[in-house]
N, C-alpha and C positions, 0 to 999 in steps of 0.2 A: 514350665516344663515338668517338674516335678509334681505337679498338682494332678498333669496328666498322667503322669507315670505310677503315679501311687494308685491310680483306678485299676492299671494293669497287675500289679503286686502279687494280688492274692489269687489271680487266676493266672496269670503268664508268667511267674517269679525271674526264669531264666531270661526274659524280655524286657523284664525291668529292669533288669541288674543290667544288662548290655545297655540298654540305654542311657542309665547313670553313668555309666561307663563312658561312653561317650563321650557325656556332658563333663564331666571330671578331667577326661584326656585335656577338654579344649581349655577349660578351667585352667587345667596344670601348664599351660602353654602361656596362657592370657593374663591369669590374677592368683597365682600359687598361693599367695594372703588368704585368698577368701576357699580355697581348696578346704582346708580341715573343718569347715564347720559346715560346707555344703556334704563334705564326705558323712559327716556325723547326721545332719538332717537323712541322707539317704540310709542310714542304718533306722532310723526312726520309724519311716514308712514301712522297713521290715518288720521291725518289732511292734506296731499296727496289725502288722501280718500277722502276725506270731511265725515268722521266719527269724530263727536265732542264726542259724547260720552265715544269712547275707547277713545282719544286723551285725555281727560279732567281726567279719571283713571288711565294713564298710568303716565300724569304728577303726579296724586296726589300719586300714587304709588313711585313715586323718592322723595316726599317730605317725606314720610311714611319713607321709606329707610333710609333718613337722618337723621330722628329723632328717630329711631328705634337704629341705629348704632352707633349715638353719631358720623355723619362722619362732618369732618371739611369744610368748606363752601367760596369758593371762592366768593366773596361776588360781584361784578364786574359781574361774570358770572350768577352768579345766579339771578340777578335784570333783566341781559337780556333775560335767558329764561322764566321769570316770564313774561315778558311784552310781548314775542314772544308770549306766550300762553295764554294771555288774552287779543293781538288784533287779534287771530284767534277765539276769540269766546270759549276757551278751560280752563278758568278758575272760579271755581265756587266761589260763592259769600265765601261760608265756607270757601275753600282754600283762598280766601283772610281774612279772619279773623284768620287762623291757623295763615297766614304769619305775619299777625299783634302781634301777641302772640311770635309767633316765634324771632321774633326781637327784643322784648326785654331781650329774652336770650341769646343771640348772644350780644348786644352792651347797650350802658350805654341807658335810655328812651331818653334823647336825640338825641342822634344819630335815635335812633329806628323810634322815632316821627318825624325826617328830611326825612329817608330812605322812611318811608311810604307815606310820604308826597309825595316826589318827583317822586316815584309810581304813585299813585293815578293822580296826575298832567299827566305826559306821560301818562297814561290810559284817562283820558279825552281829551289832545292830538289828542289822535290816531282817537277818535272819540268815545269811549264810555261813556256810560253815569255813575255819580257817582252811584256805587251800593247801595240797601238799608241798612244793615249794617256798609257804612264807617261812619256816625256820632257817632255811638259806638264805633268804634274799632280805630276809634281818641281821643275819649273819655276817653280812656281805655290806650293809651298812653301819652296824657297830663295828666292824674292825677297821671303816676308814676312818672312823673319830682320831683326832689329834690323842696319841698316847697311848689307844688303845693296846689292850695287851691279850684280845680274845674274849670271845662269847664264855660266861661259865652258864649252864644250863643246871636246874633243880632238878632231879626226876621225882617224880612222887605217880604213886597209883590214883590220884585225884585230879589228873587231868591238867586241864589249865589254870585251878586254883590250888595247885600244890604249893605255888607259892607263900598261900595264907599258913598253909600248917607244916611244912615241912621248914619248922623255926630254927632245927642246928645246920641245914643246909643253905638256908638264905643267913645266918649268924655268922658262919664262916667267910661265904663269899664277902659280905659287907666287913666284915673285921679285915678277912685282906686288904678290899680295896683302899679300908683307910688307911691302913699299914703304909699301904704302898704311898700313899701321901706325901710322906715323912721321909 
């Protein structure tokens, strides 16, 4: 059914999508398991299109599916079509902050805080730029670390590598934290 449906796509978009629609309803009734990755295939055939819009619903519909069903999360897989769909341009800022939320109930804040991380990195990678939301939703998972005691933030005129040079405001933070050690 989708083989036919992706012929319609790029001439009838609103026809395709009702009819994924459909198939998805009866999906969600029938085998909810197999729901998030036919949802994700049908984002594909948009972005085929070059339709980001259905593409960008179709994924957050699979994420919806997952968390609606309590369905179990290949975690491997799931980082890759995260990233397939946010260097097509098909990932919204929210659905990156869901994911951020999402991760910490999935894995201990550490892991969550590494996972996201190493995200975000590949996303700058690929070539996009940090979204506006990610200093919160890092924010959001360094402070659920065991201990944590708050984000300290560097400011420098140097961007994202103020870290390299702004050496008495990264000397302090780290003198703190070993302080705090003790």
């Amino acid at each position: 059914d989708l083989r036919r449906i992706e012929k319609t796509a790029r001439a009838k978009p609103g026809n395709a999508k009702k009819s994924i629609d459909e198939l998805a309803r009866m999906l969600d009734e029938s085998a909810p398991h197999f729901l998030p990755t036919f949802l994700e295939e049908a984002g594909r055939i948009f972005l085929r299109n070059d339709n980001l819009s259905y593409a960008m619903q179709f994924f957050n519909k699979a994420r919806e599916a997952e968390r609606v069903h309590g369905l179990a999360i290949d975690e491997e897989r799931h980082r890759q079509v995260l990233l397939e769909f946010a260097l097509a341009g098909a990932l919204s800022a929210k659905e990156l902050t869901n994911e951020s939320k999402t991760l910490l109930e999935r894995h201990t804040p550490a892991d969550a805080l590494e996972l996201f991380l190493k995200f975000n990195i590949d996303r700058v990678r690929g070539g996009l730029p940090p979204y506006a939301g990610l200093p919160a939703d890092m924010r959001r998972l360094a402070d659920a670390l065991p201990g944590a005691t708050g984000v300290r933030t560097v400011r420098s005129r140097h961007g994202h590598d103020g870290f390299l040079v702004e050496n008495d405001q990264v000397s302090s933070i780290v003198s703190e934290f070993l302080a705090s050690l003790n």
